[in-house]
N, C-alpha and C positions, 0 to 999 in steps of 0.2 A: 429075723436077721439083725445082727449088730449094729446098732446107730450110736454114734460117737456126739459131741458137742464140742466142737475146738473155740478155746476160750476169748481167742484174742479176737478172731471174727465174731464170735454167737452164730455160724454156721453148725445145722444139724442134719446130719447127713450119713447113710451108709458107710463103713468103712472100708470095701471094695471099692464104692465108685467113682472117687477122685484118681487112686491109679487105671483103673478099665479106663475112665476118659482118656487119661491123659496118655495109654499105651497105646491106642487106637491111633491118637493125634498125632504123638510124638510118630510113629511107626509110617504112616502116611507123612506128614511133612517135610519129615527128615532126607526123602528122594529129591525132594524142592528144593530143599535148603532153608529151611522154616520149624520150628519147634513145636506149634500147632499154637503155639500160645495166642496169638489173635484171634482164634476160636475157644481157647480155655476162657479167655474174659468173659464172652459173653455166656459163656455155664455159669461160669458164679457168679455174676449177676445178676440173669435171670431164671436160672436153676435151683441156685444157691441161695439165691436173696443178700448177696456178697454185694454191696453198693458202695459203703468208704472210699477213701482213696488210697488205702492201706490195698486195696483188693489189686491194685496196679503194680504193689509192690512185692503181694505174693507170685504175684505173674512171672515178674520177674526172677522171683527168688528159684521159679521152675524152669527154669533155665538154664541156672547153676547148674543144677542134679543130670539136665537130660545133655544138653551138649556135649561136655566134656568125650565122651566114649565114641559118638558120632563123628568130632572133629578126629580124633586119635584113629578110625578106621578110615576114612579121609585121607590122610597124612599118607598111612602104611602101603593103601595102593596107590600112589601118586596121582591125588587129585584132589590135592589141597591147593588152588589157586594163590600161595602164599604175599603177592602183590598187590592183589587185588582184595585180600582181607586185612591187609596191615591199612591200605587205603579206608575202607569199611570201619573197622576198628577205629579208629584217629579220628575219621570224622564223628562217626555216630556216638560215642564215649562224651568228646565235648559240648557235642547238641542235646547230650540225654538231661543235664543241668536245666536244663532250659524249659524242656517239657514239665519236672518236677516242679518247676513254679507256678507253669500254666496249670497244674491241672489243680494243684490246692488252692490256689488265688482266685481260679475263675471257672475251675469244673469239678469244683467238691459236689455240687448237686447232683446227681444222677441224671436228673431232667435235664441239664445242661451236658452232660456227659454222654449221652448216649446219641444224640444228634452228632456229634464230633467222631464216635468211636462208628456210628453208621457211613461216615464220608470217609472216612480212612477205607475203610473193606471195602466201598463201591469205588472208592481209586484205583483197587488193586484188582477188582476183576475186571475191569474197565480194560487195564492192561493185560491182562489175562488174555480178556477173549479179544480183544485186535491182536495180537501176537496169534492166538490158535485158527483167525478167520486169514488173515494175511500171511505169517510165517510159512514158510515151507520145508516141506518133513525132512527132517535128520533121521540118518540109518542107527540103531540102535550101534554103539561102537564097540570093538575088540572089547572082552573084560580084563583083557592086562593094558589095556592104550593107557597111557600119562600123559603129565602135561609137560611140555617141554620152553623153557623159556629162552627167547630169542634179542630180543630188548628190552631192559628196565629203566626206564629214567623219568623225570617229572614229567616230564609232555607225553611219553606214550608208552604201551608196555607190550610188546608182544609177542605172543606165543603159540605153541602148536600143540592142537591133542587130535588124535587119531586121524593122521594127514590134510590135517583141516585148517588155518592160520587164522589168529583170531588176536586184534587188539583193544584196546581201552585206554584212555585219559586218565592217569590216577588224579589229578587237579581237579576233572570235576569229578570224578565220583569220590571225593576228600569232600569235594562241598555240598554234593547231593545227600553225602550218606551226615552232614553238621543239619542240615535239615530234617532228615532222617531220623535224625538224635530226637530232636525237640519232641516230633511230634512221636515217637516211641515210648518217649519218657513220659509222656503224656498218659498215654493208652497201657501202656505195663507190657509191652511187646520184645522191646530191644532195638526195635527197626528191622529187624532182617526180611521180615514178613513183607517190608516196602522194597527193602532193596533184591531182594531174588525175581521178585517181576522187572524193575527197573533192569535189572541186569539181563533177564532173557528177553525182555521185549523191546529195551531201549539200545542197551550195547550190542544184543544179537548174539550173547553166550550161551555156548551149549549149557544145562543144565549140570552135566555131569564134572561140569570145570566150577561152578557157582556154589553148590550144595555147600560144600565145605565153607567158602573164603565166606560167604552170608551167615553163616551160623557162627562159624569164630569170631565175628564182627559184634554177633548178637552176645556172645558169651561175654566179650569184654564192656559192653557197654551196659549188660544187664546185671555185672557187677558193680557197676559206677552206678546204677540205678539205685540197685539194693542199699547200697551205701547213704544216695541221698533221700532215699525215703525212711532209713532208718536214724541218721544223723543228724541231717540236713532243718533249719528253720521251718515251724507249719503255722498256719494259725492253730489260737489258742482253742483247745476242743478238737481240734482234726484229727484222729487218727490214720497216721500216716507209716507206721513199720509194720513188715509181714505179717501174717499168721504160717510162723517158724512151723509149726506144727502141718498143718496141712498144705503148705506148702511142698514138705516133704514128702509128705503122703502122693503128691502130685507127681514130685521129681521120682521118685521109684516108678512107677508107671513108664514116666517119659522116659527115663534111663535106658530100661530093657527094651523097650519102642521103639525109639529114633536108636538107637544100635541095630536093631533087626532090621529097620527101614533102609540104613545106612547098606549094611552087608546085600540087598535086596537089589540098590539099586541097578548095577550095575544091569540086571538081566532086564529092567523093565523100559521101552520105548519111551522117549521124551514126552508125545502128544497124550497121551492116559494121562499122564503126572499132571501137567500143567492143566489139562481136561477137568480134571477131578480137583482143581484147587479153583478153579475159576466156580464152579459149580457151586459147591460150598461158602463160597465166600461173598459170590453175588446173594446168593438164599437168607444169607444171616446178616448184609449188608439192607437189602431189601427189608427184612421183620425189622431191622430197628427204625429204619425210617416211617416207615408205613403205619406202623407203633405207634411213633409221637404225631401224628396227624389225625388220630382220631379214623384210622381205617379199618381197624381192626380192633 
C-alpha cells in the first residue's frame, strides 16, 4: 500500500487513512453537532506521532474542509438554530486568541499537553452521561419539523421545533462559548465539541436544533484559529502553522462524512447519538489520563 511523508509534520502514514478516519468521525459527529475533531487530535498524536503544536492547528484547518456542506444541509431543512450560533460564533472566535497563547507558552510539550487535552474529553463525557442517566427520552421528531422562532433579544431567545418550546440566555452562552474559545484554541477543536454537550445537557436542547448553530460556531472560530496559528507570535523554534497538506487529506474525508452524517440525522433517535459520543470520548479521556500515571 501507498505511504506518503507530508513534509511540514514528518507524519508517515498511508494515504487512505487520514480521510477513512476522518469519514468515520466526521459521519458520526456531524448528528451531535461536533466534527469528530476532538477525537482526530488524539490519532495524530498518538497514531501519528503528530506532537507540535502545529498538530492543533491542522485540527483546525479540518474543519474548514468538513463543516461548510453540513452547516448548508442544516440551513436547507430548517434547523440551523441561527441565534444561538451567531451567540456561539462571537463568543468562541474571541476566546480562541487566548488558547493560541496557552498552548505555545505553556503546552508546547506533549507531556504537558496531554493531561490538559485528557480533562477536556473527561469534561464532556462527564456531561454526556448525567444528561443520558437523568434526561428523559425525546420522540424522535417529524423529518420536515423546523425551528420556529418566537423571541430574540439579549436576555432570552425562544423558540419552537416539533411542538416543543425551548429557550436560552444568549449573554451567557456569549460567555460560556469566550471560554469555550480559549480552551478550544488550545486543544485544535474550535470548541464545538464543548458547547454541543453544554447545550443538550446544560440548556436542555433537542439535538436536532444544536447540530447545526455548534458546528457553524466551530467553523468560524476554527477559522480565527487557523489564522492565529499560522500568523499569530510563537516562540522562537515552535512550529506552529498547518500541515496544509494533510490536513486536506483529512478535510475530503470529513467533507463527504459529516454531509452523509448531516442528511442521516434526521431518522436517528437522540439517546444512540449522545450514547455513542459519551462512550467514545470517556474511553479516549480515560487512555490519556491513565497514560501519564504510569498505569498503563
Amino acid at each position: 500500500m501507498l505511504k506518503v511523508t507530508f513534509p511540514v509534520s514528518g507524519v508517515k502514514t498511508y494515504l487512505f487513512l487520514p480521510p477513512l478516519v476522518s469519514f468515520v468521525l466526521a459521519y458520526f459527529g456531524a448528528m451531535a453537532g461536533v466534527t469528530g475533531a476532538f477525537l482526530l487530535l488524539p490519532f495524530q498524536m498518538s497514531v501519528l506521532g503528530y506532537t507540535s503544536p502545529s498538530v492543533s492547528a491542522t485540527n483546525l484547518l479540518y474543519n474548514l474542509f468538513t463543516i461548510p456542506p453540513i452547516v448548508i444541509s442544516y440551513a436547507r431543512d430548517g434547523r440551523l438554530n441561527w441565534p444561538l450560533a451567531l451567540c456561539i460564533s462571537a463568543g468562541s472566535s474571541l476566546g480562541i486568541g487566548g488558547g493560541y497563547l496557552l498552548r505555545i507558552h505553556y503546552l508546547e510539550d506533549p507531556a504537558r499537553f496531554k493531561p490538559f487535552a485528557g480533562l477536556v474529553l473527561l469534561y464532556l463525557a462527564f456531561r454526556l452521561g448525567k444528561d443520558l442517566l437523568s434526561g428523559k427520552k425525546r420522540k424522535t421528531p417529524p423529518q420536515k419539523a423546523v425551528i420556529k422562532y418566537e423571541e430574540l433579544s439579549l436576555k432570552q431567545a425562544r423558540f419552537s421545533f416539533a411542538g416543543q418550546k425551548h429557550r436560552f440566555s444568549p449573554i451567557t452562552v456569549f460567555i460560556v462559548s469566550f471560554a469555550v474559545g480559549i480552551v478550544g484554541g488550545a486543544y485544535g477543536i474550535g470548541g464545538g465539541a464543548i458547547m454541543a454537550p453544554y447545550c443538550l445537557s446544560v440548556l436542555k436542547l433537542p439535538v436536532y436544533t444544536v447540530a447545526g448553530a455548534t458546528l457553524l460556531g466551530t467553523l468560524v472560530s476554527s477559522i480565527a484559529g487557523v489564522l492565529f496559528y499560522s500568523f499569530g507570535p510563537a516562540a522562537k523554534g515552535i512550529l506552529t502553522r498547518p500541515d496544509f497538506l494533510l490536513g486536506a487529506l483529512f478535510g475530503l474525508g470529513g467533507m463527504l462524512g459529516g454531509f452523509l452524517g448531516a442528511r442521516s440525522q434526521k431518522f436517528i433517535p437522540e439517546r444512540p447519538i449522545k450514547a455513542g459520543l459519551f462512550l467514545v470520548v470517556l474511553l479516549i479521556a480515560l487512555k490519556y489520563l491513565l497514560v501519564l500515571i504510569n498505569i498503563f
